[in-house]
Biopython code that builds the backbone (N, CA, C, O; Angstrom):
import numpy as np
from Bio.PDB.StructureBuilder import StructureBuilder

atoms = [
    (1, "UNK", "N", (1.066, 6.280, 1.839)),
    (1, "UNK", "CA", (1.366, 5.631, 0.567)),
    (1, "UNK", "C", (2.642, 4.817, 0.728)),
    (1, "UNK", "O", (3.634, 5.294, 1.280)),
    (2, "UNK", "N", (2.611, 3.827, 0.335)),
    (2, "UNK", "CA", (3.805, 2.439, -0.244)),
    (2, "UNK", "C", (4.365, 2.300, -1.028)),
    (2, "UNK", "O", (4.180, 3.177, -1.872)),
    (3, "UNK", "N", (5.163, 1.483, -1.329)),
    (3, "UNK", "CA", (5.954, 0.793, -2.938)),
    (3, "UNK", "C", (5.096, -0.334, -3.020)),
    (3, "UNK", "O", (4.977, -0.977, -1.977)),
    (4, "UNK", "N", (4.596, -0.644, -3.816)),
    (4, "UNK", "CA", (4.105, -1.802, -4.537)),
    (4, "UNK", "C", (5.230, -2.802, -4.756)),
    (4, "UNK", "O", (6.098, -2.603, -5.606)),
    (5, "UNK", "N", (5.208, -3.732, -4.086)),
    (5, "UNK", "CA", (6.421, -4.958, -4.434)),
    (5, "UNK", "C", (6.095, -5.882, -4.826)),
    (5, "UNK", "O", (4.964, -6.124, -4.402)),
    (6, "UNK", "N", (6.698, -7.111, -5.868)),
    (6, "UNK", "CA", (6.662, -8.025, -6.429)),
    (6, "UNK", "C", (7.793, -8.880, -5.797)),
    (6, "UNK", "O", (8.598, -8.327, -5.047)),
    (7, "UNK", "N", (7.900, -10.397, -6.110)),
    (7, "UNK", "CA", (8.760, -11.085, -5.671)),
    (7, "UNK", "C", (9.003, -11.697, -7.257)),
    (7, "UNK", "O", (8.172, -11.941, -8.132)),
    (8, "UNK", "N", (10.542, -11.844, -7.256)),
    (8, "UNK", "CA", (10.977, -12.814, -8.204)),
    (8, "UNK", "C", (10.453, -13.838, -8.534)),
    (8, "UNK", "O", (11.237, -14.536, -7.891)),
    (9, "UNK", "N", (9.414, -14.976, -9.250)),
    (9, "UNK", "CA", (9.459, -15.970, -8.673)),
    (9, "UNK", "C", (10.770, -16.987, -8.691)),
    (9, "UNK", "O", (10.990, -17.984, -8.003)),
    (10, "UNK", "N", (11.570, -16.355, -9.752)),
    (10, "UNK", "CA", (13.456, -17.211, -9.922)),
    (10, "UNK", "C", (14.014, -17.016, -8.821)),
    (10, "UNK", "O", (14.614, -17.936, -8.264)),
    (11, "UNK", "N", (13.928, -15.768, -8.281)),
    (11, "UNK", "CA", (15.105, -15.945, -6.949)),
    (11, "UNK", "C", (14.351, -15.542, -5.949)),
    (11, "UNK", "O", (14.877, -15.557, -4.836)),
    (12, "UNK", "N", (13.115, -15.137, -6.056)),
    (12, "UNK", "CA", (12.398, -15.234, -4.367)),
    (12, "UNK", "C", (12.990, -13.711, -3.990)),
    (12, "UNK", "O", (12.663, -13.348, -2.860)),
    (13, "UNK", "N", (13.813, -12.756, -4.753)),
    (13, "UNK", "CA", (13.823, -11.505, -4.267)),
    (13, "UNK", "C", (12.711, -10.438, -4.593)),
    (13, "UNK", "O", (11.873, -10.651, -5.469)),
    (14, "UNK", "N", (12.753, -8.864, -3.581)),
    (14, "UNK", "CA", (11.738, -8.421, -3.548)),
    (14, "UNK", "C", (12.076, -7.576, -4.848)),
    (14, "UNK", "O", (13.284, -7.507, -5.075)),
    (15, "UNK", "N", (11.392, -7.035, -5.589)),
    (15, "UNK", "CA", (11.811, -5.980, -6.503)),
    (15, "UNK", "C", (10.588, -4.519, -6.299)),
    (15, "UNK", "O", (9.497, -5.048, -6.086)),
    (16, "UNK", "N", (10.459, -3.271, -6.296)),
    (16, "UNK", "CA", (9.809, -2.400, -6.366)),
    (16, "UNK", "C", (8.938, -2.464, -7.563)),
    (16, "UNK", "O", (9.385, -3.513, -8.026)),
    (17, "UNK", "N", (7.986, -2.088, -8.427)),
    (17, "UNK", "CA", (7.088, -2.026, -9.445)),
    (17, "UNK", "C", (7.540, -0.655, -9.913)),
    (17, "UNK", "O", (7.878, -0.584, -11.094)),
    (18, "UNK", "N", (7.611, 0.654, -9.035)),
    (18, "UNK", "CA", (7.548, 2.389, -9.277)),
    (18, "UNK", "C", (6.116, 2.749, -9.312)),
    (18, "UNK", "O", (5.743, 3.773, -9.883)),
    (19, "UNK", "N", (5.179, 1.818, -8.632)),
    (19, "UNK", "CA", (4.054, 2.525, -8.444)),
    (19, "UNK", "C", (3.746, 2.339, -6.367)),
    (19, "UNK", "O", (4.024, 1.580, -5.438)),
    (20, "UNK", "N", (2.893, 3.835, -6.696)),
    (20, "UNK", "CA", (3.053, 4.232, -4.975)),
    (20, "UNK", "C", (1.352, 3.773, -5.184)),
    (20, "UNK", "O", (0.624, 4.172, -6.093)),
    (21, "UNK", "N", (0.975, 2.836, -4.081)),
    (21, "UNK", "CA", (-0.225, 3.246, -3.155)),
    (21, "UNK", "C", (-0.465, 2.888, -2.191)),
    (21, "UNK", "O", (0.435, 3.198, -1.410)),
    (22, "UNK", "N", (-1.741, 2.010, -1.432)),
    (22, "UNK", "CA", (-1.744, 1.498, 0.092)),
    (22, "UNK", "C", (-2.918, 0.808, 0.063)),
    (22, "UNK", "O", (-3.905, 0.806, -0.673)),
    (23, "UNK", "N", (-2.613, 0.285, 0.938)),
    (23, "UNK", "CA", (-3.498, -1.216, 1.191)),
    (23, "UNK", "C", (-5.465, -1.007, 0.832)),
    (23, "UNK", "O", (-6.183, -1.876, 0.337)),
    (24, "UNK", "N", (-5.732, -0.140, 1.106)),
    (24, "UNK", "CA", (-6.933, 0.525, 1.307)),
    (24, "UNK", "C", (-7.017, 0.532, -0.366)),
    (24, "UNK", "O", (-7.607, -0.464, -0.783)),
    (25, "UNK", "N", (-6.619, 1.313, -1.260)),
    (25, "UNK", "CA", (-6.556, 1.276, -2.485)),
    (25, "UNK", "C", (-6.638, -0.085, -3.655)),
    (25, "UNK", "O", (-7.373, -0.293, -4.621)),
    (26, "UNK", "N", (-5.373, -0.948, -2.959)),
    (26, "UNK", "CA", (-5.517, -2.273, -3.810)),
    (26, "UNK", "C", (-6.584, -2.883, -3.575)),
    (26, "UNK", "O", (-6.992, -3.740, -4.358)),
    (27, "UNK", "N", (-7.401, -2.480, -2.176)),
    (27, "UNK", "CA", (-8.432, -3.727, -1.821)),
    (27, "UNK", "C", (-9.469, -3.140, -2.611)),
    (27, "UNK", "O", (-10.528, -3.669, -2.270)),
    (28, "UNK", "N", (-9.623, -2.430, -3.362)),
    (28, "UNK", "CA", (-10.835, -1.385, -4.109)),
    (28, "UNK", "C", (-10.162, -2.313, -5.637)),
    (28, "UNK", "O", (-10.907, -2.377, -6.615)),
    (29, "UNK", "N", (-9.022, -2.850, -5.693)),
    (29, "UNK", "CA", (-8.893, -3.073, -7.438)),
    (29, "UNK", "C", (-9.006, -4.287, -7.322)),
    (29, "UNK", "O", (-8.598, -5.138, -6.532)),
    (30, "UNK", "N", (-10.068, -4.245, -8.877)),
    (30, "UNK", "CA", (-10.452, -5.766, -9.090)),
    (30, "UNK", "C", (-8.907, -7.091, -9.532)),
    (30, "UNK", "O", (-7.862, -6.987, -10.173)),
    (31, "UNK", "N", (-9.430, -7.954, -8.933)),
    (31, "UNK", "CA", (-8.196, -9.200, -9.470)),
    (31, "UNK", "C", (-8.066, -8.906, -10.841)),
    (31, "UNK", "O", (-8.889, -8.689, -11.731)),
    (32, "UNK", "N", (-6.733, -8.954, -10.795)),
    (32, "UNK", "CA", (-5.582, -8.964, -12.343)),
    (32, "UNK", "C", (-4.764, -9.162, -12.327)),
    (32, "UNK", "O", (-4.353, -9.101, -11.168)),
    (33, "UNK", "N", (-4.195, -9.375, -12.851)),
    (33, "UNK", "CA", (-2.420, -10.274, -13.289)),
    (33, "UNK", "C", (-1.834, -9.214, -13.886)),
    (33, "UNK", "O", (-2.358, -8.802, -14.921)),
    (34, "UNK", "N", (-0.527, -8.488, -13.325)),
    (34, "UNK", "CA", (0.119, -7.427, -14.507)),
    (34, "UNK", "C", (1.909, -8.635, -15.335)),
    (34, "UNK", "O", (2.654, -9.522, -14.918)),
    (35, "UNK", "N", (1.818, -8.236, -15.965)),
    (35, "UNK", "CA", (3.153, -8.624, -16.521)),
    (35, "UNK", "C", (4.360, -7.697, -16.254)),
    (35, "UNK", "O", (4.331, -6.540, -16.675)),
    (36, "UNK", "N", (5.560, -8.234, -15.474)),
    (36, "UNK", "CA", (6.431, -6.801, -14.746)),
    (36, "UNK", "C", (7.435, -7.600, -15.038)),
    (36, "UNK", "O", (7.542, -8.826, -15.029)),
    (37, "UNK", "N", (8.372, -6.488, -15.374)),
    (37, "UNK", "CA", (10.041, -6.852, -16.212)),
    (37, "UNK", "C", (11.027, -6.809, -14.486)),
    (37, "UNK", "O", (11.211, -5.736, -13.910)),
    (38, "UNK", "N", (11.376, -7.725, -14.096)),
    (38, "UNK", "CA", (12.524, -8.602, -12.917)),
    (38, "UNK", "C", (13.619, -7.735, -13.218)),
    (38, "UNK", "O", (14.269, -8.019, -14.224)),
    (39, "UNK", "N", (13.980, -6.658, -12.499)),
    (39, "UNK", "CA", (15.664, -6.503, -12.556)),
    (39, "UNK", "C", (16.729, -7.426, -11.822)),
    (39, "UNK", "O", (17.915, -7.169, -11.619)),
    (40, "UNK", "N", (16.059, -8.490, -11.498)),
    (40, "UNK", "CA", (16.887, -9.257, -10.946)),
    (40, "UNK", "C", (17.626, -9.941, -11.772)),
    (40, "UNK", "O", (18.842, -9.909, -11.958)),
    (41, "UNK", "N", (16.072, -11.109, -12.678)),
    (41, "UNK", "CA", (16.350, -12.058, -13.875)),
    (41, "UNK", "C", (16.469, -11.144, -15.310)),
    (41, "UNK", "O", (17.279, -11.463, -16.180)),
    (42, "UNK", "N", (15.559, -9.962, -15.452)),
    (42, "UNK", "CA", (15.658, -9.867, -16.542)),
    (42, "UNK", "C", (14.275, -10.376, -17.491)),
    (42, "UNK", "O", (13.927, -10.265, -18.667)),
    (43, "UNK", "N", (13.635, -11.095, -16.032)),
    (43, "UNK", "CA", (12.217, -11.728, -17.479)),
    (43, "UNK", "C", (11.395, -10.971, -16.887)),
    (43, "UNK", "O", (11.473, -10.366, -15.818)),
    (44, "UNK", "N", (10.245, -11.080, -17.995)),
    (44, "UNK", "CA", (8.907, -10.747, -17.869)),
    (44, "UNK", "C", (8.246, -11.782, -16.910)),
    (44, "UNK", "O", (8.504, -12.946, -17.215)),
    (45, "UNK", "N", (7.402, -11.605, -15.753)),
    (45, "UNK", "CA", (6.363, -12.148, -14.879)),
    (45, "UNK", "C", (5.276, -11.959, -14.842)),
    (45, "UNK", "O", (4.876, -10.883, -14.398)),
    (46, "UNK", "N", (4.640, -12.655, -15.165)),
    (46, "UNK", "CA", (3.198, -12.171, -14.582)),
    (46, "UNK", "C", (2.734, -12.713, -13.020)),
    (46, "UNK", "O", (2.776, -13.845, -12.540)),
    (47, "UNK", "N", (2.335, -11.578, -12.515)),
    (47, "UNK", "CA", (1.842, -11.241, -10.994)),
    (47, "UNK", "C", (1.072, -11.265, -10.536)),
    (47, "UNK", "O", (0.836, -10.102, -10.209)),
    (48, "UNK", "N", (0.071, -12.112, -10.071)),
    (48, "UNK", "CA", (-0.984, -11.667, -10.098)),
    (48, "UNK", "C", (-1.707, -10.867, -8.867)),
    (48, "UNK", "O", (-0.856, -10.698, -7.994)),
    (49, "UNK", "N", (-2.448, -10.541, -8.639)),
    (49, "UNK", "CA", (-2.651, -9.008, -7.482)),
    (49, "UNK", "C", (-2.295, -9.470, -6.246)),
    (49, "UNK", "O", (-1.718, -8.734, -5.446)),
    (50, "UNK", "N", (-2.691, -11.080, -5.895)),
    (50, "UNK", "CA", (-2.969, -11.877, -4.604)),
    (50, "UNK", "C", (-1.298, -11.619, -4.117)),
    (50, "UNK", "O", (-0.913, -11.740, -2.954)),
    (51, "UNK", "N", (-0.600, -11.317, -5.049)),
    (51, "UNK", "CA", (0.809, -12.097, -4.777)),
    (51, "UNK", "C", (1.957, -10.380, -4.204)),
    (51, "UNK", "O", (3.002, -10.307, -3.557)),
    (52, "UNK", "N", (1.264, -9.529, -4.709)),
    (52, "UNK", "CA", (1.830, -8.072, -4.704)),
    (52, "UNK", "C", (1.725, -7.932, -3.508)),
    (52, "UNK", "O", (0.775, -8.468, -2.937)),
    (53, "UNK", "N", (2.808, -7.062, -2.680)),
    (53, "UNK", "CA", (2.805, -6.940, -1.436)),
    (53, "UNK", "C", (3.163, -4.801, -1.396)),
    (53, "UNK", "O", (3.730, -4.143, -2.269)),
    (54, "UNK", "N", (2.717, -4.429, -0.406)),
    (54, "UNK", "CA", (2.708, -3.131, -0.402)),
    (54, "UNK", "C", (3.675, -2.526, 0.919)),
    (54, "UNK", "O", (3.288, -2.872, 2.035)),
    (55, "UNK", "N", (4.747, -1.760, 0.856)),
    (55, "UNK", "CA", (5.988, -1.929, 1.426)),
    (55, "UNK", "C", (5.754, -0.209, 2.345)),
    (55, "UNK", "O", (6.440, 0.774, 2.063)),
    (56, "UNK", "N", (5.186, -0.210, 2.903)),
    (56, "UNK", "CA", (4.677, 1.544, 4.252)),
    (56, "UNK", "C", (5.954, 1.456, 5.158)),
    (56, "UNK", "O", (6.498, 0.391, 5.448)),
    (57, "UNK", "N", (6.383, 2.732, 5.583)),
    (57, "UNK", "CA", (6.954, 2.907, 6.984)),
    (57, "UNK", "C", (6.094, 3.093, 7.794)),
    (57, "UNK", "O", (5.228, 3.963, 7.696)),
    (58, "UNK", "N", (6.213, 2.321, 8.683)),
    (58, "UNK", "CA", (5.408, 3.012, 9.914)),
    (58, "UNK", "C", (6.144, 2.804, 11.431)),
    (58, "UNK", "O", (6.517, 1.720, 11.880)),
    (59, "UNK", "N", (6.240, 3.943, 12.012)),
    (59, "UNK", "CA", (6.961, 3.701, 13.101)),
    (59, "UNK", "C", (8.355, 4.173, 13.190)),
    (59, "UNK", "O", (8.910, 4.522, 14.231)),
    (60, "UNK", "N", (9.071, 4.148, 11.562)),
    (60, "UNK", "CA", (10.118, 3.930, 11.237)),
    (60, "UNK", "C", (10.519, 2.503, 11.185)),
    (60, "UNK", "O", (11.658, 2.106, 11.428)),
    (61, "UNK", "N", (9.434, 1.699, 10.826)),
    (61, "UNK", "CA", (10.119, 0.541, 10.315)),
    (61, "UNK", "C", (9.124, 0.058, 9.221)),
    (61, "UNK", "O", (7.912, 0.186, 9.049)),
    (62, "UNK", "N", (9.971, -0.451, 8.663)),
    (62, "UNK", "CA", (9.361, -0.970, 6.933)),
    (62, "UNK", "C", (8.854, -2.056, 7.192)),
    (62, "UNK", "O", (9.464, -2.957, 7.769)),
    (63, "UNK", "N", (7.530, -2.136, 6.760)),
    (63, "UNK", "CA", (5.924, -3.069, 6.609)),
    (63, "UNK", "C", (5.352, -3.524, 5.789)),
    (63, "UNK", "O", (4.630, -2.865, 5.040)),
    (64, "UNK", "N", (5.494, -4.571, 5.722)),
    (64, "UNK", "CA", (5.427, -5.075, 4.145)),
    (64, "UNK", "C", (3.181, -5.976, 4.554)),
    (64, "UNK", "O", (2.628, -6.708, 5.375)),
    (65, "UNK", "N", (2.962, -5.478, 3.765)),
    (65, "UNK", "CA", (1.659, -5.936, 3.741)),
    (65, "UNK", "C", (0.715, -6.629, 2.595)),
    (65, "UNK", "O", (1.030, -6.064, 1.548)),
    (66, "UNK", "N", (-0.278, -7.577, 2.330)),
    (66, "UNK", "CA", (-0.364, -8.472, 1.242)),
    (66, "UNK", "C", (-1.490, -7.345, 0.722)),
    (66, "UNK", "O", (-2.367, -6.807, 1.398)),
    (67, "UNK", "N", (-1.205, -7.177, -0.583)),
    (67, "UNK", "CA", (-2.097, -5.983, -1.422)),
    (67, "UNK", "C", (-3.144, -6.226, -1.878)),
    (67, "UNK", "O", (-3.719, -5.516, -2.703)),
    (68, "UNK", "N", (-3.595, -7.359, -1.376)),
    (68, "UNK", "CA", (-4.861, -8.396, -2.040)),
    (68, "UNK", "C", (-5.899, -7.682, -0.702)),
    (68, "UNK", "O", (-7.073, -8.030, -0.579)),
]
sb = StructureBuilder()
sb.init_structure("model")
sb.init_model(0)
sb.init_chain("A")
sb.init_seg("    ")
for serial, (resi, resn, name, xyz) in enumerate(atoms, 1):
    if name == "N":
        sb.init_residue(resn, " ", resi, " ")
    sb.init_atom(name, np.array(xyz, "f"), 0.0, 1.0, " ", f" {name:<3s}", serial, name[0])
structure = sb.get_structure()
């Protein structure tokens, strides 16, 4: 299991969601757009699934993978 990550689209940083799963899982959920509050900016985004990236250790090194 992963962090579910989003990117800013204002500053292009990564932010966490607080939901855990893995690549295998997102590819089972149908396309959707969530709306997720930026602790960066402060706004509401909408995300849409293509764009969510899923953040695993493996190896001991952090793996960021496209959740689509």
């Amino acid at each position: 299991m992963g962090a579910l990550i989003a990117l800013c689209p204002d500053t292009g940083r990564p932010f966490e969601t607080g939901i855990e799963t893995d690549p295998a899982s997102m590819a089972l959920t149908p396309p959707c757009t969530a709306n997720i509050l930026c602790p960066h900016c402060r706004s509401i985004h909408p995300i849409a699934k293509r764009d969510f990236l899923v953040c695993e250790m493996v190896d001991g090194l952090l793996v960021y993978q496209r959740a689509a």
